[in-house]
C-alpha positions, 0 to 999 in steps of 0.5 A, a space after each residue: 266825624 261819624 265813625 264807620 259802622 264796620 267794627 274793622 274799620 273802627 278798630 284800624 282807624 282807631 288804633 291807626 290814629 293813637 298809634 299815630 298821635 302816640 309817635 306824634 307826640 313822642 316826636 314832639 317831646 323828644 325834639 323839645 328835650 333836644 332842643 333843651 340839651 342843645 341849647 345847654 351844649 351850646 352855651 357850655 361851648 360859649 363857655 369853653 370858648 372864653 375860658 380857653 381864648 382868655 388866657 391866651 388872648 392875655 399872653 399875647 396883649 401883655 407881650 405886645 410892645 404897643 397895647 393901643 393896637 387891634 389885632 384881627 386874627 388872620 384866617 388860615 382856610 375858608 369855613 363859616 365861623 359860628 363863634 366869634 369874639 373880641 376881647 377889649 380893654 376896660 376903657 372897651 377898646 378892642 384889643 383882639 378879635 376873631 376874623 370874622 367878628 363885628 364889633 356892633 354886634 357886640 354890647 357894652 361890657 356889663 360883667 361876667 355871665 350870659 346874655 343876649 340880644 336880638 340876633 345873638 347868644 353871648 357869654 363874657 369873662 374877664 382876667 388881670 382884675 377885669 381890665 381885660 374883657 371878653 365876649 363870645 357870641 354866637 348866632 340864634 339862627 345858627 341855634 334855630 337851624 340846627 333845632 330845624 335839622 333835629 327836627 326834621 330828623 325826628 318828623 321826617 321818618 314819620 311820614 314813612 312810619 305812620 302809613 306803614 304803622 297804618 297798615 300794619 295795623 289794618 293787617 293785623 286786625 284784619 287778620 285777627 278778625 278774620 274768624 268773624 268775618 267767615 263768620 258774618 260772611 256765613 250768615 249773609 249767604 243764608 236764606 231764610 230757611 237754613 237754620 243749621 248751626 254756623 261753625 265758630 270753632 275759631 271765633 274769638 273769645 268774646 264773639 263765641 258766646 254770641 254765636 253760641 247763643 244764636 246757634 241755640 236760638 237756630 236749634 230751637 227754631 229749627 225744631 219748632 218748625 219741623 214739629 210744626 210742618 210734621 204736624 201739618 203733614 201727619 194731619 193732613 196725611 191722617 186726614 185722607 182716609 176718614 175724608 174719603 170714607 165720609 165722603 163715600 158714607 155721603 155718596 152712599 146716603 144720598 142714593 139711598 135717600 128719596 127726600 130731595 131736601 136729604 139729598 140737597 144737604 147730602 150735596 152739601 156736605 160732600 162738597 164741603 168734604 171734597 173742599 177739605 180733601 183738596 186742602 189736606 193735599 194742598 197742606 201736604 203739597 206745601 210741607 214737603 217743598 218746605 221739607 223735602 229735597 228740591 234738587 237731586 244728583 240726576 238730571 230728568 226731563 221736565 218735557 215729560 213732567 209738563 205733559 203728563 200734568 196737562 194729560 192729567 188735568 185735561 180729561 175732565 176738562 173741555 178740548 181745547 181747554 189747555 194749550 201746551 208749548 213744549 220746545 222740540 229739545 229736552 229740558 234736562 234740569 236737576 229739579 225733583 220731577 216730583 216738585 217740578 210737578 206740585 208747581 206745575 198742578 198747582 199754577 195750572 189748577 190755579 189759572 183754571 180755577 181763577 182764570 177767565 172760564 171762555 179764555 184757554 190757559 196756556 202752558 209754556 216751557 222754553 229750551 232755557 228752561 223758562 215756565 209760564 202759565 198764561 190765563 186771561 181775567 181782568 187785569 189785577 192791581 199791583 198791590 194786589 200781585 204783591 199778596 198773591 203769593 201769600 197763604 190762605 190769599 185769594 185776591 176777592 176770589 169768589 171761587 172755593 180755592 184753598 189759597 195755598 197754590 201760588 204760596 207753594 209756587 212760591 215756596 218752591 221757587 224761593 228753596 231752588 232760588 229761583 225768581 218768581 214773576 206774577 204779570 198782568 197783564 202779560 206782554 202783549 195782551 190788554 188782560 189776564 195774569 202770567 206767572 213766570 218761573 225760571 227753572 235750573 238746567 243740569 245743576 247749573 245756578 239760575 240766573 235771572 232773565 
C-alpha cells in the first residue's frame, strides 16, 4: 500500500489505523480475560450447585420408605434450565434428578472434581462414603453463547467508536496543521517574481526554522536581483548621454571629412551606436516592467495610449504603413498608460521590424480589451514561437533587433497575469505572426479568452 504524499493524509491514516488496531486489540484482550473469569465463575456455580443440592438431596433418599425409586423434581414455572442434575447411588442407579435432566448426557461416576464431555461442562461430589453421587452438568454452548454476548458487547461500540476516533483524529490534525497549510497555500499563490517574506508568525515549532530559512533565502534573492536590475537601469540610463554625445561627435567628423573611406567608417560607427542606443532603452524598458508598478488605483483610456504610439511610429514610415483598429467605446483599464505604452512600441516596432516589408502591420484593440498586432512573414515553426519570448532571441532574424522586445512583452503580461498568445499563421491567412494580449478592464481579474 503506497501512503499519500500529504503529511495530513499521512498523519490521520496513521494515527486513525493505531488508534484503531490499539482498541481492536484491547477489545480482543479484555473479551479473553472475560472469557477466562466466566468460565472460572461458571465452574464455581457447578461447584456451588452440588454442595448446596447434596445435603439435600441426601435428607430426602434416606427418609424415603422405599430407596429403589427415582424421583424427578417437579417443575413449578416454565424457564430454560442451564444446570442440571442427577444424583445416583453406587451401584449408579439415579435416585433424584432435575426435571429437566437426561440421563445419557451424564457419564459414569468416575470420582469427585470437573470434567467434561463434548457437549457438557460437569462437576461431581459425593456424601455418606461415596454411596451417594452427584453430578451437575451444564451445557458449553450456554458457556459459548454467553462468551458471543460479551463480545459482541465489546466489538459492537467499535463500529461506532473507530469512525468517530477517525474523525476525531482528521480534525485534529487538520486543525493542528492548519498554520502550514496557510502556509503552503501562500506559496502555491505566488508567482515567481514576488519574493516578500511568508508570515510564519503561527507555524509550528518544527516547520518554523524551515520557513525561516527560506524567507532568508527570499531575502537575498530579492536583493540580488533589485542590485541586478538597478545596475541594468543606472547602466542603461548613464549610457544616453555619452551615447548621444558620440553619436553627435560622429555626425559632426563625417561632415567635415571629404575622404569618402572617413565617412564610410564615420556611417559605421554611427550606426553601431544608434544600435546600442535602442538597446540601452530596451534595458531600461525591461527593468522598469520587471520593477515598476503595472497596475494603478485610476483607471485610463488605452484608446489614446494605442493612437498616440502609432501617430508616433508612422511619421517616419510610408502611409499606409500602419492599420489601427480602435472600437468606438473607451477601454478603460487600470494598466499603467506607461507599460501599456513600452508593450505596445515594443510589439509594433517588432512586427515592423521582422515583418514582411510590402504587408501593412495591423493594430487591434477590442472593446473587452483584447490587443493584437498582425504583420505578415512566412510562417514560423512551433518550436520556434516557443523561443521568441525569450531574451537576446531573434528566431535567424537577419535584422539588427536587440532582441529584447517580445521578452519585455512577455514580462509585462506574465506581471499583470495576463495570457500572452504568439500565432502564426493568424486565423484566416496562410502567413505571418499575431501576438495577441488580453489586458485588464476597470481593475477587474483577466480571464482568458
Amino acid at each position: 500500500m503506497r501512503l499519500p504524499r500529504s503529511l495530513q493524509a499521512r498523519l490521520g491514516l496513521s494515527l486513525g489505523v493505531v488508534l484503531a488496531l490499539m482498541w481492536i486489540a484491547a477489545a480482543t484482550v479484555t473479551a479473553l480475560i472475560v472469557r477466562k473469569e466466566m468460565s472460572e465463575v461458571f465452574d464455581s456455580t457447578l461447584q456451588e450447585t452440588a454442595q448446596r443440592i447434596l445435603p439435600l438431596a441426601v435428607m430426602d433418599i434416606v427418609n424415603r420408605d422405599s430407596t429403589n425409586v427415582t424421583q424427578r423434581l417437579a417443575q413449578l414455572r416454565n424457564h430454560e434450565e442451564f444446570f442440571i442434575y442427577i444424583v445416583r447411588d453406587a451401584e449408579g442407579r439415579i435416585l433424584l434428578q432435575s426435571h429437566a435432566a437426561d440421563p445419557s448426557v451424564f457419564p459414569a461416576y468416575e470420582g469427585r472434581g470437573f470434567s467434561q464431555t463434548a457437549t457438557h461442562r460437569l462437576y461431581s461430589d459425593a456424601a455418606l462414603q461415596d454411596t451417594v453421587r452427584i453430578t451437575v452438568a451444564e451445557p458449553l454452548a450456554h458457556r459459548a453463547q454467553v462468551a458471543r454476548e460479551i463480545e459482541l458487547g465489546l466489538g459492537l461500540p467499535l463500529l461506532i467508536v473507530i469512525p468517530l476516533a477517525f474523525a476525531a483524529v482528521v480534525l485534529a490534525v487538520r486543525t493542528n496543521l492548519g498554520p502550514l497549510r496557510r502556509f503552503r497555500t501562500s506559496l502555491e499563490a505566488r508567482n515567481a517574481r514576488d519574493l516578500t517574506p511568508i508570515p510564519t508568525d503561527d507555524l509550528q515549532a518544527e516547520i518554523a526554522p524551515v520557513a525561516a530559512t527560506l524567507n532568508n533565502l527570499l531575502g537575498r534573492l530579492r536583493e540580488g536581483i533589485e542590485a541586478e536590475r538597478s545596475f541594468a537601469s543606472n547602466a542603461a540610463h548613464e549610457l544616453r548621454t555619452p551615447l548621444a554625445g558620440a553619436i553627435a561627435q560622429t555626425q559632426r567628423l563625417s561632415a567635415e571629412t571629404t575622404d569618402p573611406a572617413a565617412k564610410a567608417r564615420a556611417a559605421d560607427i554611427e550606426a553601431t551606436l544608434k544600435r546600442l542606443t535602442r538597446l540601452s532603452e530596451r534595458l531600461l524598458q525591461l527593468a522598469r516592467a520587471e520593477g515598476g508598478p503595472l497596475r494603478l488605483e485610476r483607471s485610463s483610456d488605452l484608446r489614446m495610449t494605442a493612437r498616440l504610439i502609432v501617430e508616433d511610429l508612422a511619421r517616419s514610415l510610408d502611409p499606409g504603413r500602419i492599420a489601427l483598429e480602435l472600437p468606438e467605446t473607451p477601454v478603460l483599464s487600470d494598466l499603467d498608460p506607461d507599460a501599456f505604452g513600452i508593450l505596445c512600441r515594443n510589439l509594433i516596432e517588432n512586427a515592423l521590424k521582422h515583418g514582411a516589408q510590402d504587408d501593412p502591420v495591423t493594430v487591434r484593440l477590442t472593446e473587452e480589451g483584447v490587443f493584437t498586432v498582425t504583420n505578415g512573414g512566412p510562417v514560423i515553426p512551433k518550436e520556434t514561437l516557443a523561443r521568441l519570448t525569450a531574451r537576446f532571441e531573434r528566431a535567424g532574424s537577419t535584422n539588427d533587433g536587440s532582441g529584447l522586445g517580445l521578452a519585455i512583452v512577455s514580462v509585462i503580461a506574465e506581471r499583470i497575469e495576463s495570457p500572452l498568445t504568439l500565432t502564426s499563421p493568424p486565423s484566416g491567412r496562410d502567413a505571418g505572426l499575431e501576438v495577441r494580449v488580453q489586458l485588464p478592464l476597470n481593475g477587474t481579474e483577466v480571464k482568458p479568452s
